[in-house]
N, CA and C atoms of all chains as a GROMACS GRO file, in nm:
protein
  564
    1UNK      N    1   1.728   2.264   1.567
    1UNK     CA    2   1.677   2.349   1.458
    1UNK      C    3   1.750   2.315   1.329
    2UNK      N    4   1.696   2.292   1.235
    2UNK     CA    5   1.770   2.256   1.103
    2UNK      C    6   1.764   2.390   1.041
    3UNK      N    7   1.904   2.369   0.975
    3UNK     CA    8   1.982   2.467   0.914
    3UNK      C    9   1.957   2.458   0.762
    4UNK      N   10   1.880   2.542   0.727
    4UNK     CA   11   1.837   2.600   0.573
    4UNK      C   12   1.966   2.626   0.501
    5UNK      N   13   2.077   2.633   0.509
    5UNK     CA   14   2.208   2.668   0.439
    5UNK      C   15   2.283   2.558   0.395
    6UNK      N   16   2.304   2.452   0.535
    6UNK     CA   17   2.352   2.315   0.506
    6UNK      C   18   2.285   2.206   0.448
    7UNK      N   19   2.227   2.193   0.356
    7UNK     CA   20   2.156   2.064   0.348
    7UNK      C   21   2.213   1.922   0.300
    8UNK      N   22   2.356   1.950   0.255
    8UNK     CA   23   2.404   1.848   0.269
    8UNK      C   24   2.404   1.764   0.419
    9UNK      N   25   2.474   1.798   0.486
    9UNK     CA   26   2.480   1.790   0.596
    9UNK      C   27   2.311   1.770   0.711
   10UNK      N   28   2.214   1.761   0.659
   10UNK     CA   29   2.079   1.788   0.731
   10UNK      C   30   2.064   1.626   0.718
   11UNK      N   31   1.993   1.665   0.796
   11UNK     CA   32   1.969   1.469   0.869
   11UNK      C   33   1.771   1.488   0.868
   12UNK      N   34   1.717   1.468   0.750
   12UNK     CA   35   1.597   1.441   0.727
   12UNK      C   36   1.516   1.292   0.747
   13UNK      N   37   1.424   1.319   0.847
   13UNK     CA   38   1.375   1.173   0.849
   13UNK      C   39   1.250   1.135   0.876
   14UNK      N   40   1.154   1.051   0.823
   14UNK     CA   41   1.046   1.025   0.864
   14UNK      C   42   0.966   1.029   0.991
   15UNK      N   43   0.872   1.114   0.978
   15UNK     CA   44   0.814   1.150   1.139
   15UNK      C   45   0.764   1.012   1.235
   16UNK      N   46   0.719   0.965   1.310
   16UNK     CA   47   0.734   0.873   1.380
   16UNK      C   48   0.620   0.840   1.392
   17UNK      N   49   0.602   0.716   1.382
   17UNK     CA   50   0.460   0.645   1.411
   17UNK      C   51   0.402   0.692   1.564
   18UNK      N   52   0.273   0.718   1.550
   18UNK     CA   53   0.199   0.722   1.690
   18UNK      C   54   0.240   0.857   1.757
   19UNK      N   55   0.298   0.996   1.699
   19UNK     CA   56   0.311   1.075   1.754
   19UNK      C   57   0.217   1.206   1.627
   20UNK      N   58   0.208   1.289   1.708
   20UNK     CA   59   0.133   1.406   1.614
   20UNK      C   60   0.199   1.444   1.492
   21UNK      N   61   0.125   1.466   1.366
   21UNK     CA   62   0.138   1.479   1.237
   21UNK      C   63   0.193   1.615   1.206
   22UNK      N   64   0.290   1.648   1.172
   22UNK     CA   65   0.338   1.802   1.137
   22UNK      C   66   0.200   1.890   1.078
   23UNK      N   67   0.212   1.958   1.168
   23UNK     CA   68   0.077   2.043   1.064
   23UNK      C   69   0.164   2.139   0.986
   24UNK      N   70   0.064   2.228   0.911
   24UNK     CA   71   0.117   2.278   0.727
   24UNK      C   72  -0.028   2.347   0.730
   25UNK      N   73   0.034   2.471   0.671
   25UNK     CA   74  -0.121   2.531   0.611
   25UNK      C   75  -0.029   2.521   0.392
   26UNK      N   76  -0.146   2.473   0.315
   26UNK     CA   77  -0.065   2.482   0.206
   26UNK      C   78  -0.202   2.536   0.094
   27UNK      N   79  -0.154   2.581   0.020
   27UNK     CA   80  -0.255   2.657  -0.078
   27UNK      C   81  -0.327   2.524  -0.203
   28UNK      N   82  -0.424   2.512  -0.225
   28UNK     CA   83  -0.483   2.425  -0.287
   28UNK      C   84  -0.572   2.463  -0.395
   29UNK      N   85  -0.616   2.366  -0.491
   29UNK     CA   86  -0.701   2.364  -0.596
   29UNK      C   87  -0.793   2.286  -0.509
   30UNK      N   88  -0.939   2.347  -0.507
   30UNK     CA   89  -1.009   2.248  -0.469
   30UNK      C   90  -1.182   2.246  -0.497
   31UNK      N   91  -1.205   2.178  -0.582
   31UNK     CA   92  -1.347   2.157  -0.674
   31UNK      C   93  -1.312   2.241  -0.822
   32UNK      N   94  -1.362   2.410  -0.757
   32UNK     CA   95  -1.356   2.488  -0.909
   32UNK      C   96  -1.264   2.611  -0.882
   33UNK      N   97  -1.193   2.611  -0.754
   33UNK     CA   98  -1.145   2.672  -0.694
   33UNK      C   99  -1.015   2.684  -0.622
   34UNK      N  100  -0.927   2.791  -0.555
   34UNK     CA  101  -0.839   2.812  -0.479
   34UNK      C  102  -0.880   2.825  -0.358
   35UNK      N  103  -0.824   2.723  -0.241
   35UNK     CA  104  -0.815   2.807  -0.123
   35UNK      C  105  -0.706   2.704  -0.033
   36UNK      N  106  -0.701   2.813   0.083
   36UNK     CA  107  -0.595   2.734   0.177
   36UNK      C  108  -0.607   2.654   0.251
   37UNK      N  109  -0.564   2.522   0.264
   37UNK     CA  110  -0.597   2.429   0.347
   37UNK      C  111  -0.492   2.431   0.458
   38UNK      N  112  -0.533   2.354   0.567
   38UNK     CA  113  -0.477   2.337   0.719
   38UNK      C  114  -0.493   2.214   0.750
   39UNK      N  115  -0.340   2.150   0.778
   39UNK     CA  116  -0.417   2.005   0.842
   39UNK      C  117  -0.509   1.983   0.941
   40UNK      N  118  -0.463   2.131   1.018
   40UNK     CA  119  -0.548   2.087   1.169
   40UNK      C  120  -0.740   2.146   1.140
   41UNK      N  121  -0.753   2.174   1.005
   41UNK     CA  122  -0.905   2.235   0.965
   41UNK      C  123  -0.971   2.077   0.946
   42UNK      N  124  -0.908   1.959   0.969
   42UNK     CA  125  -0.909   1.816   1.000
   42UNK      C  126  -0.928   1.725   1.100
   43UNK      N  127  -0.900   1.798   1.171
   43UNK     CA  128  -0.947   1.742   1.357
   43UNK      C  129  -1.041   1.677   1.372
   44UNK      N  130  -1.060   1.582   1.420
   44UNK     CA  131  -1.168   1.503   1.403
   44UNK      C  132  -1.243   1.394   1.297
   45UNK      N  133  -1.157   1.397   1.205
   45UNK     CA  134  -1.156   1.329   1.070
   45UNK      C  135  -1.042   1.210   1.039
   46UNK      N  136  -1.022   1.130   0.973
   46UNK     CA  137  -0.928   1.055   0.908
   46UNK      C  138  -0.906   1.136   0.804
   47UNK      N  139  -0.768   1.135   0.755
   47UNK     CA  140  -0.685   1.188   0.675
   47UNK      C  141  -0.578   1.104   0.587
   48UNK      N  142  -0.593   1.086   0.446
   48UNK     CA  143  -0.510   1.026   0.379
   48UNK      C  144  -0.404   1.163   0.362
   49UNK      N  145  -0.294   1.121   0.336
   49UNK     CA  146  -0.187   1.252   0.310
   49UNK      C  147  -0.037   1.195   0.205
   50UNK      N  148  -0.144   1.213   0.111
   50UNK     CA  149  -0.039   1.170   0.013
   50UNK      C  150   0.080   1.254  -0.097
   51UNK      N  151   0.186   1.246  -0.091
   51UNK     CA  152   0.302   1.330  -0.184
   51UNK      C  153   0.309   1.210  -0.268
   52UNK      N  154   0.358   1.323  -0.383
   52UNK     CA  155   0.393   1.248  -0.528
   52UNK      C  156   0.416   1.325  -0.587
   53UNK      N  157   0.557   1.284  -0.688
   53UNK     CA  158   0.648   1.353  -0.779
   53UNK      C  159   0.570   1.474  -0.806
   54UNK      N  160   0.467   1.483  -0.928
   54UNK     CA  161   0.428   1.540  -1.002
   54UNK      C  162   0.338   1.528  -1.125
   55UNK      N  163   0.264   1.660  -1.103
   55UNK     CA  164   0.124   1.610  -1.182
   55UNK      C  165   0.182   1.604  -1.382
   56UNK      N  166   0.105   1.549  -1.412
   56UNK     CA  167   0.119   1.510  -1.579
   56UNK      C  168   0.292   1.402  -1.596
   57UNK      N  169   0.299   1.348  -1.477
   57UNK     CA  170   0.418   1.205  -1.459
   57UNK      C  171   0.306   1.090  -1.504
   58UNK      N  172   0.415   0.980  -1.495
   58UNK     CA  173   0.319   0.873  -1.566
   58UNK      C  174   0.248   0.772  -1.474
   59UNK      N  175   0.316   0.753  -1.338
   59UNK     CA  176   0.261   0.669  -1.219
   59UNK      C  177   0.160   0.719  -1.166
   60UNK      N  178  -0.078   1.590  -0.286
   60UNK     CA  179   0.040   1.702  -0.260
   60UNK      C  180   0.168   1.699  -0.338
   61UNK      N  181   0.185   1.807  -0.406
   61UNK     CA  182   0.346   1.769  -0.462
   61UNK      C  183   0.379   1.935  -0.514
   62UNK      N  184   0.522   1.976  -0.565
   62UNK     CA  185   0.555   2.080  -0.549
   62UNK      C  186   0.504   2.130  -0.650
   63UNK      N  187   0.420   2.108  -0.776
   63UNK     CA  188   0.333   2.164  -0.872
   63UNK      C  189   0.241   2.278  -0.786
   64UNK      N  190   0.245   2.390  -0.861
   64UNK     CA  191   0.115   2.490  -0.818
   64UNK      C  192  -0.004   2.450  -0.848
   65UNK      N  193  -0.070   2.545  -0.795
   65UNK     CA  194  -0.208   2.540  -0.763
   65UNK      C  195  -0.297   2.544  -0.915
   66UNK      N  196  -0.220   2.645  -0.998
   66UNK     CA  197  -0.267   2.667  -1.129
   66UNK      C  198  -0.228   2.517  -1.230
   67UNK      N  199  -0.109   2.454  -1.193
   67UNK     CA  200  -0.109   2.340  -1.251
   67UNK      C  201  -0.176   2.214  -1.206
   68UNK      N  202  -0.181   2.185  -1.106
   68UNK     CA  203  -0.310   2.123  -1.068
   68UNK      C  204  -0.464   2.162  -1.126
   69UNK      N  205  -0.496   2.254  -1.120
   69UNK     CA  206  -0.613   2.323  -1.182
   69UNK      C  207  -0.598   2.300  -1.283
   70UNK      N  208  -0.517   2.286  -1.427
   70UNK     CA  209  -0.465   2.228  -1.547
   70UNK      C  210  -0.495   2.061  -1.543
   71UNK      N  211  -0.433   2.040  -1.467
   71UNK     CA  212  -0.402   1.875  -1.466
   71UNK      C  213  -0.515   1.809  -1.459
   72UNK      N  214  -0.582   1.869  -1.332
   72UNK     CA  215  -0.746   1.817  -1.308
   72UNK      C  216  -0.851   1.849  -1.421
   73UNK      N  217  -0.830   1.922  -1.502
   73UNK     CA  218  -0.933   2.005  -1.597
   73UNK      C  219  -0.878   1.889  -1.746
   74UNK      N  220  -0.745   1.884  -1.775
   74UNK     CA  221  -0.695   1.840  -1.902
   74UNK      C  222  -0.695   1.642  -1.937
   75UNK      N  223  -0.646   1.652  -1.787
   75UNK     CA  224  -0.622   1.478  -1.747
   75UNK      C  225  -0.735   1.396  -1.670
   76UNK      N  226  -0.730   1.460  -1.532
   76UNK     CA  227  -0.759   1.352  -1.390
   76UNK      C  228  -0.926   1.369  -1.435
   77UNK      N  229  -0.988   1.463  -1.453
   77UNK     CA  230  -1.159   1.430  -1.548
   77UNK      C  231  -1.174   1.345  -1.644
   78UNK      N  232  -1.094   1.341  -1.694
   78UNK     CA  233  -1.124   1.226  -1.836
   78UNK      C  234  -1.093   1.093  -1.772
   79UNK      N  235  -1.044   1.083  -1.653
   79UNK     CA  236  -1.048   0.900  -1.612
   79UNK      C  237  -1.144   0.936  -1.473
   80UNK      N  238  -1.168   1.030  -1.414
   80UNK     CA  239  -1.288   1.018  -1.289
   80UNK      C  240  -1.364   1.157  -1.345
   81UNK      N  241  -1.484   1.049  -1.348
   81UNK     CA  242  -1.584   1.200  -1.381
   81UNK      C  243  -1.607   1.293  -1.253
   82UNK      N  244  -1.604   1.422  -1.309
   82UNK     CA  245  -1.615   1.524  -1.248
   82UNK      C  246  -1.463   1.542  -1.138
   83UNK      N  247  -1.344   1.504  -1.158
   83UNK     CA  248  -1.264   1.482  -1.135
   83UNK      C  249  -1.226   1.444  -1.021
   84UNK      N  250  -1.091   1.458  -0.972
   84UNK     CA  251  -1.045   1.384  -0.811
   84UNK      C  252  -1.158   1.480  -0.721
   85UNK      N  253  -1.214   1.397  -0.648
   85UNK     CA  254  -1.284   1.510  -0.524
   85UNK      C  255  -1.206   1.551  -0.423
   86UNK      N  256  -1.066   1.560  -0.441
   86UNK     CA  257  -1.012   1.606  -0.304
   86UNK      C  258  -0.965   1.674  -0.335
   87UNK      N  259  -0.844   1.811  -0.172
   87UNK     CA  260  -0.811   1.924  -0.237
   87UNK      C  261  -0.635   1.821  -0.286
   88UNK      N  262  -0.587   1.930  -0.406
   88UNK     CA  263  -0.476   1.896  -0.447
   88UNK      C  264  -0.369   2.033  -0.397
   89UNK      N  265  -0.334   1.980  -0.320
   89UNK     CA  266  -0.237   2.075  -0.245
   89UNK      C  267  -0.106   2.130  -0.283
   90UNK      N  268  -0.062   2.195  -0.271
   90UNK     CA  269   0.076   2.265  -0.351
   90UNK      C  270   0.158   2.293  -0.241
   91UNK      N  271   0.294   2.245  -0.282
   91UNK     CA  272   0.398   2.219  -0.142
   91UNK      C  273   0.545   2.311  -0.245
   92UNK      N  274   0.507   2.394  -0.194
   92UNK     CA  275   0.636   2.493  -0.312
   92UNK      C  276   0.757   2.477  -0.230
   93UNK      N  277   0.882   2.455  -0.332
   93UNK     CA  278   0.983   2.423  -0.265
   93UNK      C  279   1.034   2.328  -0.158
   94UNK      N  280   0.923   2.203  -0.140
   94UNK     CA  281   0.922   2.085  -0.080
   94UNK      C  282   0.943   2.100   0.041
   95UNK      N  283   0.846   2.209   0.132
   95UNK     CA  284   0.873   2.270   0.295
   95UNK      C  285   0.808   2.184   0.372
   96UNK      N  286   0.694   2.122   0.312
   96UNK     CA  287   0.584   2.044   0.396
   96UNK      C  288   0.685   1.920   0.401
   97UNK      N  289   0.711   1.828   0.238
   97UNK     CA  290   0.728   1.706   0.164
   97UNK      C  291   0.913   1.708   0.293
   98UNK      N  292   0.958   1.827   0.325
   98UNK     CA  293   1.114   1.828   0.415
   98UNK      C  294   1.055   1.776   0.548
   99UNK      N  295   0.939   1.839   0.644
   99UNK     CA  296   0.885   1.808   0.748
   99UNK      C  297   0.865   1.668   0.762
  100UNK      N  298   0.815   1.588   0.620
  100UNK     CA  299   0.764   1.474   0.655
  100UNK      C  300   0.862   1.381   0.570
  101UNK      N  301   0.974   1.407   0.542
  101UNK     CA  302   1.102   1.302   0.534
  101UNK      C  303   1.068   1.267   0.405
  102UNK      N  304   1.012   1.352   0.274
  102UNK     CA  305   0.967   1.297   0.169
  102UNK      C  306   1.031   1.372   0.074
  103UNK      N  307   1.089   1.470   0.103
  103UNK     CA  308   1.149   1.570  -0.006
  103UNK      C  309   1.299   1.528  -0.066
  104UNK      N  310   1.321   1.487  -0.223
  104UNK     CA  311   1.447   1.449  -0.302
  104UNK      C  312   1.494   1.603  -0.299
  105UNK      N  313   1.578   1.628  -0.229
  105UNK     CA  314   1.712   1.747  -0.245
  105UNK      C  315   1.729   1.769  -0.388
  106UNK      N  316   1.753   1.663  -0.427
  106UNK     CA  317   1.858   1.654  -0.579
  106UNK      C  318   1.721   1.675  -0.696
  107UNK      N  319   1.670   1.625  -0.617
  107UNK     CA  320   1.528   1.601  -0.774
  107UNK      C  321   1.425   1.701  -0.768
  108UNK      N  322   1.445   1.768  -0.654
  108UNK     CA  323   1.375   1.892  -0.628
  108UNK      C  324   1.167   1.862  -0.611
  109UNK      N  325   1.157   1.738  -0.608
  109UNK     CA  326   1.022   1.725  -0.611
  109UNK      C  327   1.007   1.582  -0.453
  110UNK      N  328   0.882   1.572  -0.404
  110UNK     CA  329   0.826   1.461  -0.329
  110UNK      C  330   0.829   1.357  -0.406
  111UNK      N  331   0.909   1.240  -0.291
  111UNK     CA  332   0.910   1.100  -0.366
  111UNK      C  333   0.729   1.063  -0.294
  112UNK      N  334   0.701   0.939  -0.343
  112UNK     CA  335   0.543   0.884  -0.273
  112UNK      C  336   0.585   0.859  -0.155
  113UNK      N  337   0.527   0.959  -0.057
  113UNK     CA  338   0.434   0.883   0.068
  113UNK      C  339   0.308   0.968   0.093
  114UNK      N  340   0.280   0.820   0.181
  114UNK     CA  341   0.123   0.832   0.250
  114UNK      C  342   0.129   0.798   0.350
  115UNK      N  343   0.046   0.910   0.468
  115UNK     CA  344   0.025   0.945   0.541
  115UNK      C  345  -0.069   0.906   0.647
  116UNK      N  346  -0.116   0.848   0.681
  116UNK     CA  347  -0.283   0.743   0.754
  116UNK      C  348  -0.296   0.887   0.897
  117UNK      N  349  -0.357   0.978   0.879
  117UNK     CA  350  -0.383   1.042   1.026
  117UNK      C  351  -0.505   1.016   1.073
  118UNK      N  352  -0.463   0.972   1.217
  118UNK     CA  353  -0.597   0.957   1.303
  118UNK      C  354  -0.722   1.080   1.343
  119UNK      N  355  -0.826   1.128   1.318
  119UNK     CA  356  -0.852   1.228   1.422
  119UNK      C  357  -0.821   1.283   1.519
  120UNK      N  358  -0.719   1.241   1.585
  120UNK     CA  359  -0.680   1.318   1.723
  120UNK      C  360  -0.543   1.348   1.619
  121UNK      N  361  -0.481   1.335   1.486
  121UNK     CA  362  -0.378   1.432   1.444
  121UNK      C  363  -0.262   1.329   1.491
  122UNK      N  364  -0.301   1.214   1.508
  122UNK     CA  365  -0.172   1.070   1.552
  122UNK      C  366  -0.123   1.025   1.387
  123UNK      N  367   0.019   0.988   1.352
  123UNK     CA  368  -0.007   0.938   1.287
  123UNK      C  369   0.002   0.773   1.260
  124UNK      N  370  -0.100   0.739   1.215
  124UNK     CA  371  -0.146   0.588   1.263
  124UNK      C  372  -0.041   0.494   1.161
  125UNK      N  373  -0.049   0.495   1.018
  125UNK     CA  374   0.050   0.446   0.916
  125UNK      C  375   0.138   0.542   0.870
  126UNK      N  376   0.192   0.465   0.740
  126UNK     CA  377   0.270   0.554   0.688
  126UNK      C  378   0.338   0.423   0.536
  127UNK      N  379   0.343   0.463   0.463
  127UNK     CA  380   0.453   0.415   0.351
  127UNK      C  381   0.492   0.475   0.217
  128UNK      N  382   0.604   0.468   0.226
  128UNK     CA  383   0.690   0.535   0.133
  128UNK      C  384   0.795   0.486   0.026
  129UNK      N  385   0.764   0.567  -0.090
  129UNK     CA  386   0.828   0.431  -0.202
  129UNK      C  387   0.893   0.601  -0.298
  130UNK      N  388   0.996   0.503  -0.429
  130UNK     CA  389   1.032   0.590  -0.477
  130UNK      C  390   0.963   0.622  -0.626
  131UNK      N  391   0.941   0.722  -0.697
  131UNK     CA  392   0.873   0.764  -0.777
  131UNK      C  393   0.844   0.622  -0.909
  132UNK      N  394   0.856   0.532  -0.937
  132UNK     CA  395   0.860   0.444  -1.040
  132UNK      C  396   0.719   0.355  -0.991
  133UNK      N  397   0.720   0.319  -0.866
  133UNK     CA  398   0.595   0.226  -0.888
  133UNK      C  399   0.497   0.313  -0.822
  134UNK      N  400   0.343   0.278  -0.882
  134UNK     CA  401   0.229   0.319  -0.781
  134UNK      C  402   0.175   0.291  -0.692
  135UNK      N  403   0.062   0.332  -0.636
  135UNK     CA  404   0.048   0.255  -0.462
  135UNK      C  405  -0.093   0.177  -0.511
  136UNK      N  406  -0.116   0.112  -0.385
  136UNK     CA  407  -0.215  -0.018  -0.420
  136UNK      C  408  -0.356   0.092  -0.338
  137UNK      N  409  -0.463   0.143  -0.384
  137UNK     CA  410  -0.524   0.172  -0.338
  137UNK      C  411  -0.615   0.114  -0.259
  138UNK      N  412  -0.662  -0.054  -0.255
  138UNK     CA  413  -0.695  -0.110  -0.191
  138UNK      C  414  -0.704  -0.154  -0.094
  139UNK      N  415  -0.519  -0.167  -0.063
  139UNK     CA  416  -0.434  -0.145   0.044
  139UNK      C  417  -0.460  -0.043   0.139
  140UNK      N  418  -0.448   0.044   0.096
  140UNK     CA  419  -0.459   0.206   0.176
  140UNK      C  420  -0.581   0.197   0.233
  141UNK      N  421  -0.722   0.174   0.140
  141UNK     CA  422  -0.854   0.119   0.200
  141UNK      C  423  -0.908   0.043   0.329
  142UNK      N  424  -0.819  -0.043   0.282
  142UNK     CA  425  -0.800  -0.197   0.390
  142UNK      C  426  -0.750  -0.143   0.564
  143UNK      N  427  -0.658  -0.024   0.512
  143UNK     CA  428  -0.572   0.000   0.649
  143UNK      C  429  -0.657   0.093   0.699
  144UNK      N  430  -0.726   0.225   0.619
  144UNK     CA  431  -0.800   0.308   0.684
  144UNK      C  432  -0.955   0.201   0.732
  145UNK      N  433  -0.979   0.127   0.730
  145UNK     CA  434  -1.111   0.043   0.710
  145UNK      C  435  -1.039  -0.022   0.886
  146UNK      N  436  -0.930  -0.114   0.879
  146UNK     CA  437  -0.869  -0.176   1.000
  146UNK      C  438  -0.864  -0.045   1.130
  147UNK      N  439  -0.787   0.044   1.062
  147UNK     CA  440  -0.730   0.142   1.200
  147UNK      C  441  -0.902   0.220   1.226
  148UNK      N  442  -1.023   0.226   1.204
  148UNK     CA  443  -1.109   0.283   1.248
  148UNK      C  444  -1.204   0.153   1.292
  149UNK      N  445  -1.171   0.039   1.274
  149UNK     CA  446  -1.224  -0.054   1.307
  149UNK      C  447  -1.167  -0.084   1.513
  150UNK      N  448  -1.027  -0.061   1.498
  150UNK     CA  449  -0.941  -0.094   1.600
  150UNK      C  450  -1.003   0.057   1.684
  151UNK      N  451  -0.998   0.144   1.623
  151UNK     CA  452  -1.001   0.259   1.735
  151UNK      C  453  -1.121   0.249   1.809
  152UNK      N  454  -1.286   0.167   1.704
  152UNK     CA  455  -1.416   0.198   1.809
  152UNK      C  456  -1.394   0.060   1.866
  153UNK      N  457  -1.329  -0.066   1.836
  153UNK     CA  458  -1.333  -0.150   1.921
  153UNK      C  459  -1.241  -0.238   1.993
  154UNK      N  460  -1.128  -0.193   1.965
  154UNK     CA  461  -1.006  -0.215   2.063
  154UNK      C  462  -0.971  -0.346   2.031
  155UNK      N  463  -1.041  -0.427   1.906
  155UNK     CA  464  -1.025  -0.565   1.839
  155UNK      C  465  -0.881  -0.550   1.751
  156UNK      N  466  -0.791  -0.620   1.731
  156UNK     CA  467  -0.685  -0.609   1.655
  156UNK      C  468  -0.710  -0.692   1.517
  157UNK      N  469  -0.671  -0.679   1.409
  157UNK     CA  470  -0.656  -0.742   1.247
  157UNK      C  471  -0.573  -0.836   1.244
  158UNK      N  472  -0.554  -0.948   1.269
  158UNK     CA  473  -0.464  -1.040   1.223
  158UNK      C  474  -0.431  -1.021   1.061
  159UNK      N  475  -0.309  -1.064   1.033
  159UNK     CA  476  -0.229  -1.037   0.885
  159UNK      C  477  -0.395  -1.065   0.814
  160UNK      N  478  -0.388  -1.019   0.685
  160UNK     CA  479  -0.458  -1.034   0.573
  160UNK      C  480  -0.578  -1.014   0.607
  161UNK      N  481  -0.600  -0.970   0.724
  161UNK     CA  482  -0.813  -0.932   0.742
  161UNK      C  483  -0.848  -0.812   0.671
  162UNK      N  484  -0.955  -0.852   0.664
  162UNK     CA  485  -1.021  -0.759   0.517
  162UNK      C  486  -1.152  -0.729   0.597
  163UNK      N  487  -1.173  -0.637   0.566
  163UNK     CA  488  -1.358  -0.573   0.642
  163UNK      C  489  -1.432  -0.733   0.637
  164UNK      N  490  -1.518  -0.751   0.704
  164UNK     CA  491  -1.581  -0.855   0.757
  164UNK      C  492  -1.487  -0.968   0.790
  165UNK      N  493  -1.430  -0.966   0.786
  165UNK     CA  494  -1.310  -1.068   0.825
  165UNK      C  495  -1.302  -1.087   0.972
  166UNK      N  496  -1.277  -1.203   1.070
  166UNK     CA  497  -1.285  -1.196   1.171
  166UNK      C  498  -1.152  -1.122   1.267
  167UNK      N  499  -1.146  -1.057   1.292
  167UNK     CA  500  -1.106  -1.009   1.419
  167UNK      C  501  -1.048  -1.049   1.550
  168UNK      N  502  -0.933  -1.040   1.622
  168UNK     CA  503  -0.915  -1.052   1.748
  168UNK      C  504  -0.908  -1.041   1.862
  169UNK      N  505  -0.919  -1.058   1.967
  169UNK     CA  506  -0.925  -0.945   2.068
  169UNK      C  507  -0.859  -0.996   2.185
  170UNK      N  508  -0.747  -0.911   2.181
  170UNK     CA  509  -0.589  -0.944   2.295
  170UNK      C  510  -0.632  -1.000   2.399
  171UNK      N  511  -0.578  -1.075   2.473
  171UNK     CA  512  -0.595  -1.106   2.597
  171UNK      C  513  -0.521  -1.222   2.701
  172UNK      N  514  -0.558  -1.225   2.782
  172UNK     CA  515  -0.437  -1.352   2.788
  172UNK      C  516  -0.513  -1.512   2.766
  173UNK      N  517  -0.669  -1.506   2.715
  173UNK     CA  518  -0.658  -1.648   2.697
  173UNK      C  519  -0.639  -1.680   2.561
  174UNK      N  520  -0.620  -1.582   2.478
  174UNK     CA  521  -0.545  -1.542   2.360
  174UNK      C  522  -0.383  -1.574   2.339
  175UNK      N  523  -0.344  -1.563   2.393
  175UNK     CA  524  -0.194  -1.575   2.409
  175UNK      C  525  -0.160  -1.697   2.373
  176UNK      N  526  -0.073  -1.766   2.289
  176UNK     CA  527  -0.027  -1.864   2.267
  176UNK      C  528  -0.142  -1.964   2.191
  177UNK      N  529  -0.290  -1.931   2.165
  177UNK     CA  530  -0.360  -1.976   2.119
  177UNK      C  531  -0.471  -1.959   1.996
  178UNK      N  532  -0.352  -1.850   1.901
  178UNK     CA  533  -0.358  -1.789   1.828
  178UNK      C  534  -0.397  -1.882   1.668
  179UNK      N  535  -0.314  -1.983   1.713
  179UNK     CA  536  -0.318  -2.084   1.598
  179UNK      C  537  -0.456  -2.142   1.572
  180UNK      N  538  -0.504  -2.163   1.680
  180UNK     CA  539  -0.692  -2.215   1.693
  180UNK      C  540  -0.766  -2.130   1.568
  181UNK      N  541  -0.742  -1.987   1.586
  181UNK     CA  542  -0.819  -1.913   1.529
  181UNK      C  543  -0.752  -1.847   1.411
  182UNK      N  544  -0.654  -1.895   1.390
  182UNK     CA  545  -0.586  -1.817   1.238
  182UNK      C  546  -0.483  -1.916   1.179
  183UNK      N  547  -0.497  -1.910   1.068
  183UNK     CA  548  -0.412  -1.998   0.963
  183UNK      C  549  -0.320  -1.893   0.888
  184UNK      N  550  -0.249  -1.941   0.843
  184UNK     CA  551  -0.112  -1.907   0.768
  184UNK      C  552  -0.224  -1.846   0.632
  185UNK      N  553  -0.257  -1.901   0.540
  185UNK     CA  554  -0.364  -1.929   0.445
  185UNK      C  555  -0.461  -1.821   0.471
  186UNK      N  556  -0.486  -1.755   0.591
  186UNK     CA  557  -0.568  -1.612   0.617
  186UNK      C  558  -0.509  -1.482   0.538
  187UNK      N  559  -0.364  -1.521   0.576
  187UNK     CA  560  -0.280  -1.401   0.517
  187UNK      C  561  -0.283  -1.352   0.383
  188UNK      N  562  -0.377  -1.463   0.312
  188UNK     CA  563  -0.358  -1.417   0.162
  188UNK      C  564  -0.432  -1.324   0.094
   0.00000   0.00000   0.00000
């Protein structure tokens, strides 16, 4: 169980090829709208899943 | 996905990402507050308080098939990303593997043992490009 207090100390690391994808429910903009998305509302689909810094950055 | 809200995304897409794709990005833009998701998936800067780039390739069954990750200065090759989702749904309905540099219609391989060691017949160095 990782410890929310230490994070120096936390050993973070890329999830592992060929095993199941962390699911996340996370709140979204999507068309003209808000709503909550779920990875697993994906089942059955291909999924790009991309992070990045931040919106109005220059890359 | 990145730790921007939902309302700034809604900004961003309305002020920016429309004026270079009409009618803007069609996908959802997800909001990862406090980098809880971007910690799960080994992407979250402690210090910088935001997600460095990665991407994610999930299979339908929720596998994850790729993955690559870079730090905030360069962008990703979207073509690339194309190429791999185009290969890994190619491999899943036909169990054919991509030799380096295959591109959709590109020929294909398919493991086996009279395959083995006779790889060179059917692929050049010069494919890879």
């Amino acid at each position: 169980m990782v410890q929310a207090q230490s994070p120096a100390t936390e050993v973070r690391s890329l999830p592992r090829l060929n095993e199941p994808a962390p699911d996340f429910e996370a709140s979204a903009f999507v068309g003209k709208g808000f709503k909550n998305v779920r990875l697993s509302d994906y089942k059955g689909k291909w999924v790009v899943l991309c992070f990045y810094p931040g919106d109005f950055t220059f890359v | 996905m990145s730790v921007d809200s939902r309302f700034t995304h809604k900004i961003w897409q309305e002020e920016e990402l429309s004026k270079m794709v009409k009618g803007g990005v069609p996908f959802p833009m997800l909001t990862d507050a406090g980098g809880r998701i971007g910690r799960a998936y080994g992407v979250y800067d402690e210090d910088a308080g935001v997600n460095i780039r990665g991407r994610f390739l999930i299979d339908p069954d929720g596998i994850i098939q790729a993955m690559e990750v870079m730090t905030p200065p360069v962008g990703r090759n979207v073509s690339e990303l194309i190429r791999q989702v185009k290969a890994f749904q190619h491999v899943a309905k036909t169990g054919e593997v991509m030799p380096s540099g295959w591109q959709p219609g590109k020929p294909t391989l398919k493991p086996g043992p009279d395959l083995a060691g006779k790889v060179w017949k059917v692929w050049k160095p010069e494919n890879a490009f």
